[in-house]
Gaussian input, Z-matrix of N, CA and C with variables (Angstrom, degrees):
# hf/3-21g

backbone

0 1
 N
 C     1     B1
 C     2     B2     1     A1
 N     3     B3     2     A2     1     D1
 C     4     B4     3     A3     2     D2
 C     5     B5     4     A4     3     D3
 N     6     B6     5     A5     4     D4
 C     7     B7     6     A6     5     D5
 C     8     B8     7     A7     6     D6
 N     9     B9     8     A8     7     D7
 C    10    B10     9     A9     8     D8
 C    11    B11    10    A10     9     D9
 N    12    B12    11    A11    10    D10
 C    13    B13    12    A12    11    D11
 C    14    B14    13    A13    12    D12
 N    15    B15    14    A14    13    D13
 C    16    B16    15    A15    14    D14
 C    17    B17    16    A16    15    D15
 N    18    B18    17    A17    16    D16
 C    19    B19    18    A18    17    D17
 C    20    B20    19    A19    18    D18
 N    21    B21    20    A20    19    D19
 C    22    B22    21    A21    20    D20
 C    23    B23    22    A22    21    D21
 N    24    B24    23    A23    22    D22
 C    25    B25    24    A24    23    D23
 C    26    B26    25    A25    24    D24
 N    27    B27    26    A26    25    D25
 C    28    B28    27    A27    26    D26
 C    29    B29    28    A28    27    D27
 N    30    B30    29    A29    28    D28
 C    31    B31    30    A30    29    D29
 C    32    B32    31    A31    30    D30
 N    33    B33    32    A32    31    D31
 C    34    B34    33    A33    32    D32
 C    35    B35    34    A34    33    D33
 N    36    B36    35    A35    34    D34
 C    37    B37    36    A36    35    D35
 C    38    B38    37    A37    36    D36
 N    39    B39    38    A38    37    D37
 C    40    B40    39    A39    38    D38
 C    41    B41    40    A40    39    D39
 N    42    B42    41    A41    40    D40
 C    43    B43    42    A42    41    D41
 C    44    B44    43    A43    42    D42
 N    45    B45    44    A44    43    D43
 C    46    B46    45    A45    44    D44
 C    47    B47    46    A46    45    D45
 N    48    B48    47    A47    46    D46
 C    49    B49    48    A48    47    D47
 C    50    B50    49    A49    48    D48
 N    51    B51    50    A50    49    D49
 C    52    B52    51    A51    50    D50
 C    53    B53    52    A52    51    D51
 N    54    B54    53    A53    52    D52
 C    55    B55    54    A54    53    D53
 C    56    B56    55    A55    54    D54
 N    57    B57    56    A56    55    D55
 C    58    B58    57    A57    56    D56
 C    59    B59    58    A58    57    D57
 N    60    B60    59    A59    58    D58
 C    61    B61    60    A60    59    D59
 C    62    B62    61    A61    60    D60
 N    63    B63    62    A62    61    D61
 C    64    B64    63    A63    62    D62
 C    65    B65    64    A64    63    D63
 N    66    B66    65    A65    64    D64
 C    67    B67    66    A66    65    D65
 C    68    B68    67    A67    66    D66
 N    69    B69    68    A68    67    D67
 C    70    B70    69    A69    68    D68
 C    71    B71    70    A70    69    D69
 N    72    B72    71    A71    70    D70
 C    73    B73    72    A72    71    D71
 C    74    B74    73    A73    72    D72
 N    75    B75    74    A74    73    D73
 C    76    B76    75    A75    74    D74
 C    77    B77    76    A76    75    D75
 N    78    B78    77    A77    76    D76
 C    79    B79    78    A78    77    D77
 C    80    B80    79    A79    78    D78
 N    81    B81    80    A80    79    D79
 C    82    B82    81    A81    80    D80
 C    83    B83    82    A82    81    D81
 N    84    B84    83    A83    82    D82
 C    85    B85    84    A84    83    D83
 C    86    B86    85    A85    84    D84
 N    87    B87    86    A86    85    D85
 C    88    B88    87    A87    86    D86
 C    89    B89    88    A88    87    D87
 N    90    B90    89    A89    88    D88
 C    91    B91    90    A90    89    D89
 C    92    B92    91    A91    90    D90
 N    93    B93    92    A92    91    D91
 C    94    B94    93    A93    92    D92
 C    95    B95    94    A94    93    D93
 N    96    B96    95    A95    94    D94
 C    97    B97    96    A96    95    D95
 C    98    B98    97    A97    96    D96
 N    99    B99    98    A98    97    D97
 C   100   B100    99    A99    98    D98
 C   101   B101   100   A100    99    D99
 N   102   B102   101   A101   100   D100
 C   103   B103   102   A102   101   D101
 C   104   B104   103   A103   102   D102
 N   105   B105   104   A104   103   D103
 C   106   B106   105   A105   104   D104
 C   107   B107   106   A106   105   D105
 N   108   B108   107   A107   106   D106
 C   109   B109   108   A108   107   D107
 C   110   B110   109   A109   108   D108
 N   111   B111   110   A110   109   D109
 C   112   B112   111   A111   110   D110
 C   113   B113   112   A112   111   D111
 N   114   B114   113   A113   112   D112
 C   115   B115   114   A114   113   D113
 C   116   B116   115   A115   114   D114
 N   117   B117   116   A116   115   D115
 C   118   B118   117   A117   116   D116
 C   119   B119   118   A118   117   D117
 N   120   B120   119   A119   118   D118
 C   121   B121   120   A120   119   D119
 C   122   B122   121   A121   120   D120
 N   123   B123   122   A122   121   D121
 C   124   B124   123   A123   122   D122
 C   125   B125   124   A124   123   D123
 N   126   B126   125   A125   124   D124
 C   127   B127   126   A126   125   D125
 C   128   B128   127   A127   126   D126
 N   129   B129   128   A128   127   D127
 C   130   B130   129   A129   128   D128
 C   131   B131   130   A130   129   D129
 N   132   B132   131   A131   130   D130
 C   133   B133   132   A132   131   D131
 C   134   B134   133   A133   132   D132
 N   135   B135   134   A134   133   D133
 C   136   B136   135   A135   134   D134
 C   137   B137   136   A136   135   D135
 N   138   B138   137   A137   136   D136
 C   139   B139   138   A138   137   D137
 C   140   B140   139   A139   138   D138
 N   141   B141   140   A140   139   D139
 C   142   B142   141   A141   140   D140
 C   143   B143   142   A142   141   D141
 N   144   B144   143   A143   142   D142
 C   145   B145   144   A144   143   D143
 C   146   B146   145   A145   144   D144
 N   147   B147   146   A146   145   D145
 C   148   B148   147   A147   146   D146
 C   149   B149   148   A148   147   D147
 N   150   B150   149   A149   148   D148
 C   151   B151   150   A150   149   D149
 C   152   B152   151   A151   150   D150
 N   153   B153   152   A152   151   D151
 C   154   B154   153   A153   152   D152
 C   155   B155   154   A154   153   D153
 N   156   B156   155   A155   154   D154
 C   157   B157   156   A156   155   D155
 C   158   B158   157   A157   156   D156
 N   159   B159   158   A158   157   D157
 C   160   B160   159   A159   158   D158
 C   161   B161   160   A160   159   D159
 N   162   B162   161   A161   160   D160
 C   163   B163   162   A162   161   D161
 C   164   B164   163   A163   162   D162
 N   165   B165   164   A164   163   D163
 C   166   B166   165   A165   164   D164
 C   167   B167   166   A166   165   D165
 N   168   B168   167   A167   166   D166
 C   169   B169   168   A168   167   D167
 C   170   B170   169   A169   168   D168
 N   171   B171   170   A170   169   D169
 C   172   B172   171   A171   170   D170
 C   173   B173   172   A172   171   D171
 N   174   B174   173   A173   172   D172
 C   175   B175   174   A174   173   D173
 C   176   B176   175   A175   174   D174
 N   177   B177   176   A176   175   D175
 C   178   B178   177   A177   176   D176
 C   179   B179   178   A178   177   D177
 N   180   B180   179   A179   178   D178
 C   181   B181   180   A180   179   D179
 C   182   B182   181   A181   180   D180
 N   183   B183   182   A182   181   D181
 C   184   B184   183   A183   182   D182
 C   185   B185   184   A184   183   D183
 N   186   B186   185   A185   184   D184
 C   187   B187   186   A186   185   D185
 C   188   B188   187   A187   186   D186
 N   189   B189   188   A188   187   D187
 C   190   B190   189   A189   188   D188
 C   191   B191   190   A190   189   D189
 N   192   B192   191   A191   190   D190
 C   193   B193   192   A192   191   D191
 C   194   B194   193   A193   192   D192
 N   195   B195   194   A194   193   D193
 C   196   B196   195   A195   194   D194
 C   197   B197   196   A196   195   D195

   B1=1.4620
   B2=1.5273
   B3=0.9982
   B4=1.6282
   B5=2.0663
   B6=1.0574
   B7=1.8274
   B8=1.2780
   B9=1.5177
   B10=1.3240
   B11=1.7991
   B12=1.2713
   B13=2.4203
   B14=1.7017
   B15=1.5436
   B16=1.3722
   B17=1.7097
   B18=1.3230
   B19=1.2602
   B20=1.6754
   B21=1.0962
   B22=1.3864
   B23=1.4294
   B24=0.9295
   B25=1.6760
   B26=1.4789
   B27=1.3995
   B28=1.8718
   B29=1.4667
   B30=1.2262
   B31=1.3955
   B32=1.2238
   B33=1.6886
   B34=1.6325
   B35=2.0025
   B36=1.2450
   B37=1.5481
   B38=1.5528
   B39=1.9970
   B40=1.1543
   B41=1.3195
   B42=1.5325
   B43=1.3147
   B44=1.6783
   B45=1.3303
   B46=0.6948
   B47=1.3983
   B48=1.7640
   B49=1.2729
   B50=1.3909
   B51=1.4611
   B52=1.8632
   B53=1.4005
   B54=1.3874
   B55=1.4850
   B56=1.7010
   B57=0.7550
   B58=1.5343
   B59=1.9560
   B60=1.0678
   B61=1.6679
   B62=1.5848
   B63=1.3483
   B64=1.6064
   B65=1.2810
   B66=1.6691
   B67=1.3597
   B68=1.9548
   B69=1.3343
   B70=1.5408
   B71=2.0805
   B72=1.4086
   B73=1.1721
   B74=1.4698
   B75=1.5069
   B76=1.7375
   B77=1.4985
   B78=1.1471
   B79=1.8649
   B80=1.4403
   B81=1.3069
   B82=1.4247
   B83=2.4602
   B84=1.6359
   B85=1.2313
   B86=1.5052
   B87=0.9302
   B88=1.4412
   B89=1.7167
   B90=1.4488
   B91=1.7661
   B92=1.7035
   B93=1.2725
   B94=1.4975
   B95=1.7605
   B96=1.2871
   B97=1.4411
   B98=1.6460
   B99=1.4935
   B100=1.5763
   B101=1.1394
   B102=1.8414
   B103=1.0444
   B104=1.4296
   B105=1.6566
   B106=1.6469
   B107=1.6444
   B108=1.2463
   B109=1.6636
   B110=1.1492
   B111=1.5424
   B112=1.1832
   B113=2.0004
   B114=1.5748
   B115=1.5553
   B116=1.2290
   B117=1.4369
   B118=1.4141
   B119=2.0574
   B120=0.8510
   B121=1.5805
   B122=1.8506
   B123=0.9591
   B124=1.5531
   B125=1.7784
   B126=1.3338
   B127=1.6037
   B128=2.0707
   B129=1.1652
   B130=1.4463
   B131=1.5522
   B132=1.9122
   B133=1.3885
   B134=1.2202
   B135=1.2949
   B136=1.4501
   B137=1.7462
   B138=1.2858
   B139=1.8905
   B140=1.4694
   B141=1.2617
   B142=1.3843
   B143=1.8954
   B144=1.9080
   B145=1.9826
   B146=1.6367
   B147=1.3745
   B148=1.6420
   B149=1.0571
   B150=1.4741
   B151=1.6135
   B152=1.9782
   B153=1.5716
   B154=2.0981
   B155=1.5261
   B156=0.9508
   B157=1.6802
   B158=1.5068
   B159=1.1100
   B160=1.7208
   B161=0.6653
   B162=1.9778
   B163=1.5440
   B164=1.5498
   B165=1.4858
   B166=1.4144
   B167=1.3524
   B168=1.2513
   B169=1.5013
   B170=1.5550
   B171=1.4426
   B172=1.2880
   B173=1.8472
   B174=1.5702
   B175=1.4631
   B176=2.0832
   B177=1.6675
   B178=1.2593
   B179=1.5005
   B180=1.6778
   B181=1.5899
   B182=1.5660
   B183=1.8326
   B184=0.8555
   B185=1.5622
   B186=1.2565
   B187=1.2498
   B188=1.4149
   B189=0.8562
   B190=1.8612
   B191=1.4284
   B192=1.5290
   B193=1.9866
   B194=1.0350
   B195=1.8000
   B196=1.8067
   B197=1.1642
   A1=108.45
   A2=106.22
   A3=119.75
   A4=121.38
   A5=93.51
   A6=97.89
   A7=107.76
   A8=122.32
   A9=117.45
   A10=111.50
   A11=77.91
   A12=91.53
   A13=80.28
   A14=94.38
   A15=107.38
   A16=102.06
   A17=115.97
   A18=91.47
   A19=134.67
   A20=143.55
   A21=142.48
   A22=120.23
   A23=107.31
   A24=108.47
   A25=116.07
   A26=103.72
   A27=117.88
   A28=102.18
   A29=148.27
   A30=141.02
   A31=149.30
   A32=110.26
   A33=132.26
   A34=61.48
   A35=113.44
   A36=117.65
   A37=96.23
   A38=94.88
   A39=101.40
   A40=117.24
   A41=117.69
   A42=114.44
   A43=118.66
   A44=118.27
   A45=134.22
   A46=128.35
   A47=129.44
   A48=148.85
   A49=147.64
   A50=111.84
   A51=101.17
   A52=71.55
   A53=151.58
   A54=123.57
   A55=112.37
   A56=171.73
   A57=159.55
   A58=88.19
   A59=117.48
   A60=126.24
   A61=109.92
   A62=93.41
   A63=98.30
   A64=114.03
   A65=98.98
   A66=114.18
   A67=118.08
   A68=92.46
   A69=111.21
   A70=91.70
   A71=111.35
   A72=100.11
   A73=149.18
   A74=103.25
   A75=122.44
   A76=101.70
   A77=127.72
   A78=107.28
   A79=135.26
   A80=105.14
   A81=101.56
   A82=89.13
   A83=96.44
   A84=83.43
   A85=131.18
   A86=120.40
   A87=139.15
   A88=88.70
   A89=110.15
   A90=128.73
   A91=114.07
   A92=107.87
   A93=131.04
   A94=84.61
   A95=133.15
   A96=130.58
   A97=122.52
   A98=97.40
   A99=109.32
   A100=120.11
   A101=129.41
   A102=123.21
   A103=104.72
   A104=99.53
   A105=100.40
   A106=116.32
   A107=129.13
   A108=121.27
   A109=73.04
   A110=149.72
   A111=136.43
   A112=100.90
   A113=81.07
   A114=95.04
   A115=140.15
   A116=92.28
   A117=108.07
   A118=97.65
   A119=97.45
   A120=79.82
   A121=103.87
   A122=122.01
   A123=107.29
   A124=104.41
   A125=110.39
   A126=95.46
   A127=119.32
   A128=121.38
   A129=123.85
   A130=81.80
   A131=107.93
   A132=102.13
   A133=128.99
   A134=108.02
   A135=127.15
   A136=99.10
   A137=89.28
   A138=102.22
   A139=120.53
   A140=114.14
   A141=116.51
   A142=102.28
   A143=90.93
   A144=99.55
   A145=85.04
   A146=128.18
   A147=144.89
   A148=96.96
   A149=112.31
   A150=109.78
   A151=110.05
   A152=76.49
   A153=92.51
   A154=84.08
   A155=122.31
   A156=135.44
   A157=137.47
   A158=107.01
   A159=119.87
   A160=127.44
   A161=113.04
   A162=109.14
   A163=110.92
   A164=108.71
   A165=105.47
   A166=108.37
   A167=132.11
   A168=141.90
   A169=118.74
   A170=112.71
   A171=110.15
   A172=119.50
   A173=115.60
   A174=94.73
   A175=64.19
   A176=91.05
   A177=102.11
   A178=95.43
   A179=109.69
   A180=125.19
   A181=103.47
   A182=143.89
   A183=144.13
   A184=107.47
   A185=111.91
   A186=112.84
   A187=95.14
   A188=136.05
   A189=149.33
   A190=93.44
   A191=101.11
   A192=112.98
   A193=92.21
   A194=94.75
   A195=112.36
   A196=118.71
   D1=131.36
   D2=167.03
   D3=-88.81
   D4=110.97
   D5=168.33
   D6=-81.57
   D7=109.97
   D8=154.50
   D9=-97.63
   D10=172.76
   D11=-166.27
   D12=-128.97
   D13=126.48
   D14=-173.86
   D15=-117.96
   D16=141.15
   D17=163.32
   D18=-151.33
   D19=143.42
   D20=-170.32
   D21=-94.14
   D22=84.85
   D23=177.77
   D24=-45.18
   D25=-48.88
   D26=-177.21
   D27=-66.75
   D28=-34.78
   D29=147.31
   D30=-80.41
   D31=-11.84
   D32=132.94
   D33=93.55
   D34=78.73
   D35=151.03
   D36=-147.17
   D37=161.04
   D38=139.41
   D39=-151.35
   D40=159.51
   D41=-176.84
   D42=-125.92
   D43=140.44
   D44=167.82
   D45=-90.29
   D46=95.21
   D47=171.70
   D48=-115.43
   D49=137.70
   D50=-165.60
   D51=-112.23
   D52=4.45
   D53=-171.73
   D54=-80.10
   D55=134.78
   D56=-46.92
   D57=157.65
   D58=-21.88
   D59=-175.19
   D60=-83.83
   D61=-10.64
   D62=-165.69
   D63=-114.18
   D64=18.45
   D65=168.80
   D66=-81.96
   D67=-3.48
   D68=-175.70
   D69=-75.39
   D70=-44.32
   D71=178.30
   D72=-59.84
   D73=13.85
   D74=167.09
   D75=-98.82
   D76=-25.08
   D77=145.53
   D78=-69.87
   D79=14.93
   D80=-154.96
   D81=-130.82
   D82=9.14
   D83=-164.78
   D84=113.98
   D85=-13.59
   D86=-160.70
   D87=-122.97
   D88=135.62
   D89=160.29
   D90=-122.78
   D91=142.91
   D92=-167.14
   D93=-72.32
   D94=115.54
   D95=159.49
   D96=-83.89
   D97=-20.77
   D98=-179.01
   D99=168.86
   D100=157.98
   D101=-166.04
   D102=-134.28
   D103=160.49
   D104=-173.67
   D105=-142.66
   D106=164.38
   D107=-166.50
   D108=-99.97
   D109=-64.86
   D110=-136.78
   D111=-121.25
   D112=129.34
   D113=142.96
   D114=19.10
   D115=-91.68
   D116=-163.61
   D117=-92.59
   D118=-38.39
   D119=-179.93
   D120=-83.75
   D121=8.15
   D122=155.10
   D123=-90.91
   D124=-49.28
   D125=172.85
   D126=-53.34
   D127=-18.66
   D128=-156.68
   D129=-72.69
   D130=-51.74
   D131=-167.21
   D132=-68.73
   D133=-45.01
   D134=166.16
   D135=-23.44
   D136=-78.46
   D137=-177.59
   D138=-41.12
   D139=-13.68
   D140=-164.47
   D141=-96.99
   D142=-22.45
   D143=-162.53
   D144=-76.31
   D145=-50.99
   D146=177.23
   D147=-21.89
   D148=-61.07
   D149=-141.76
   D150=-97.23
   D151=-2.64
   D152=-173.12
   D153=-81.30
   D154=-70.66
   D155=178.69
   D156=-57.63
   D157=-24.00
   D158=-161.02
   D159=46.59
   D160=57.95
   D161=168.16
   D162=-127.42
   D163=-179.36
   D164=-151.39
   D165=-80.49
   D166=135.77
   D167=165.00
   D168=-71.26
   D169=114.79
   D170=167.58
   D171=-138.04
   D172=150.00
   D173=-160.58
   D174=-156.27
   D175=164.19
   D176=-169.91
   D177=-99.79
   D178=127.60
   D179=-176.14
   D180=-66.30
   D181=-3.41
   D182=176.81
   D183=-81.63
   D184=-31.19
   D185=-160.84
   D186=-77.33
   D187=-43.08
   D188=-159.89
   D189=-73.66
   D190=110.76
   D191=160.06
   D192=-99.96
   D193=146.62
   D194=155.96
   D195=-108.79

């Protein structure tokens, strides 16, 4: 599975996704910034674009094993 970090400048989000459905969301406004095999280093980055910017972080709580 691939995590991509998607992100919306015009709504100051970003998201973090391995779902393959949410590739519909670069018509919708949203661009692929980067991709990751794992998890956690797509969330590290993700977290890092959030916190450069101040926008909201979101990632799907299904995807996350403990």
């Amino acid at each position: 599975m691939r995590f991509r970090i998607f992100l919306n400048e015009t709504h100051g989000r970003v998201l973090v996704s391995g779902k393959d459905s949410d590739l519909q969301l670069v018509n919708e406004g949203w661009k692929i910034v980067k991709e990751f095999e794992v998890l956690k280093d797509a969330y590290s980055y993700a977290r890092e674009i959030a916190d450069r910017f101040d926008y909201i972080l979101e990632w799907y709580i299904d995807e996350v094993k403990n």
